[in-house]
N, C-alpha and C positions, 0 to 999 in steps of 0.2 A: 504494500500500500504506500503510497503515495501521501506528505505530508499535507498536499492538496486536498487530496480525500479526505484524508484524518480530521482535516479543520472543518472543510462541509460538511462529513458527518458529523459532526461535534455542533455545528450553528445548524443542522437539521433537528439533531436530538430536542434542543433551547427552544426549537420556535414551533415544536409540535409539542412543548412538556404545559403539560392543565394547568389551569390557573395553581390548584392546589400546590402541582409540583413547584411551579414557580416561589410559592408565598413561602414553601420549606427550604429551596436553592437562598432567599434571603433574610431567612430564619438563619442557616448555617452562615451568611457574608456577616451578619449581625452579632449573632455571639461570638464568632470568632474576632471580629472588631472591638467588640464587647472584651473579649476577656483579655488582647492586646494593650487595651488602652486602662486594664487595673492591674496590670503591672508595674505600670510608673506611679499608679494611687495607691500600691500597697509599699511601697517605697525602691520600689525596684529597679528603677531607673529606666531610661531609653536607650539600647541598644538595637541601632539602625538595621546592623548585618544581621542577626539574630532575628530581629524584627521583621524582617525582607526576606530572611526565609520565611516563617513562617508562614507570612502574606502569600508566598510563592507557592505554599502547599495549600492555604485557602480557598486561593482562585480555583487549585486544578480542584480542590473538593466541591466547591460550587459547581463548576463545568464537570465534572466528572463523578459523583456520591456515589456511583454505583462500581466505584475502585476502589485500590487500596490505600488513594491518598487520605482517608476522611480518618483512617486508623494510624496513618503517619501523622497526621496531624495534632491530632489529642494526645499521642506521645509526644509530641516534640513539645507541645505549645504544656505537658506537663513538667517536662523537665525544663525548661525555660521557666517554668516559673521555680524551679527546685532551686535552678542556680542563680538568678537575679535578685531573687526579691528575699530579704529577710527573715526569719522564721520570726512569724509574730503569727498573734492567731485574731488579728482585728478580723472587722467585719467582710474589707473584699476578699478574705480568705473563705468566707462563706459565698458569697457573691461568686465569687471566679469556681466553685464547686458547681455547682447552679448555673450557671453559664456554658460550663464543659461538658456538664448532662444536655442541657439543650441542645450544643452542639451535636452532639453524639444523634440524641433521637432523631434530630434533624434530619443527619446524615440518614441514617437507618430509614427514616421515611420516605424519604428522598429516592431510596438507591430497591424498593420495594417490589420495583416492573417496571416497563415503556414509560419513557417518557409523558404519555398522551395520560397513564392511566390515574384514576381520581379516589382515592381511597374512601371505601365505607366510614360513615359515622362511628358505627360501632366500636369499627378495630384503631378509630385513632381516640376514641374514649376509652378504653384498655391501654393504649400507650401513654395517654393522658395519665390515669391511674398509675401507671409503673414510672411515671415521672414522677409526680408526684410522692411514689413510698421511696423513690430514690433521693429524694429535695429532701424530704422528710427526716431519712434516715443522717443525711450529709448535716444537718441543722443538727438532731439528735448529740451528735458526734461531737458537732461542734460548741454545742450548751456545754456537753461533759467537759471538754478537753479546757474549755475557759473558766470551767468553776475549778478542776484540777489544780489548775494555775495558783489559786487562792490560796493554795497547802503549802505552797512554796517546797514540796518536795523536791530531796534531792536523787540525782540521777539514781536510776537502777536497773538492774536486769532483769528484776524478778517485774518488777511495776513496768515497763516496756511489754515482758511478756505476758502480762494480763492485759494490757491497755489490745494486744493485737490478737486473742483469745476473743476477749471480748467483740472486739473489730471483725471477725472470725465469725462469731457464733448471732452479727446482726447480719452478715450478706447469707448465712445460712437460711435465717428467718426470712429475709426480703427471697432469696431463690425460690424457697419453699413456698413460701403469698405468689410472686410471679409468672410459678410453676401453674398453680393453682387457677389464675385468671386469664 
């Protein structure tokens, strides 16, 4: 194939995708903007290059969700936040959680069938719901980890390994509910 092709099928895919797909293609340019631009709000500063990739993997998730970019993406743009921004547990730490799940369903809605095709009520009320015990769960986490704080504990092995037991024994719960609906 021919990069020629590659491009027209790619502006064929966009200009035959349902409104719906559309409104999910900028669902995914949105949070991934969205969770770019509280990196420098959670103190992380602006780094252009780093930056510019990720925008890079963005675009192809947008033009492309039904690849493997949308799953490069949420990795990178996690570990960019690993390595930029400060371990503090403010609130765009909640925020950018919330943000990368949207990303995620986005993608996932997105990349579902044809371009043309309009998803059932139903089944995006179901993903709605699994959004939702996922926001839920990430909030949860996040109340805990901020009262934690209060104790002023000091570091340990054994309190790390219950912190990720526990961590452990919620995506259990959420699989099993998820499983279930």
């Amino acid at each position: 194939m021919s990069v020629l092709s590659d491009t027209t099928g790619l502006l064929d895919r966009i200009a035959l995708s349902s409104r719906q797909q559309q409104w999910l293609r900028l669902l995914v340019l949105a949070s991934g903007i969205g969770f770019l631009a509280l990196i420098p709000a959670a103190g992380g500063g602006f780094n252009p290059v780093l930056s510019g990739a990720a925008f890079v993997l963005l675009v192809i998730s947008v033009l492309i969700p039904d690849s493997n970019a949308p799953l490069g993406l949420v990795l990178y743009l996690g570990g960019l936040w690993a390595v930029t921004v400060p371990r503090t547990l403010g609130v765009e730490l909640l925020l950018a959680a919330v943000v990368l799940t949207a990303l995620h369903v986005a993608c996932a809605l997105a990349s579902y069938g044809p371009p043309g095709l309009t998803l059932n009520a139903s089944f995006l009320a179901l993903w709605w719901r699994r959004f939702g015990y996922c926001v839920g769960g990430a909030g949860l986490v996040w109340l805990l980890s901020r009262a934690l704080v209060l104790f002023d504990l000091p570091a340990s092995g054994l309190a790390l390994g219950a912190a990720l037991v526990l961590v452990l024994g919620w995506v259990t719960v959420l699989t099993v509910r998820l499983a279930r609906t």
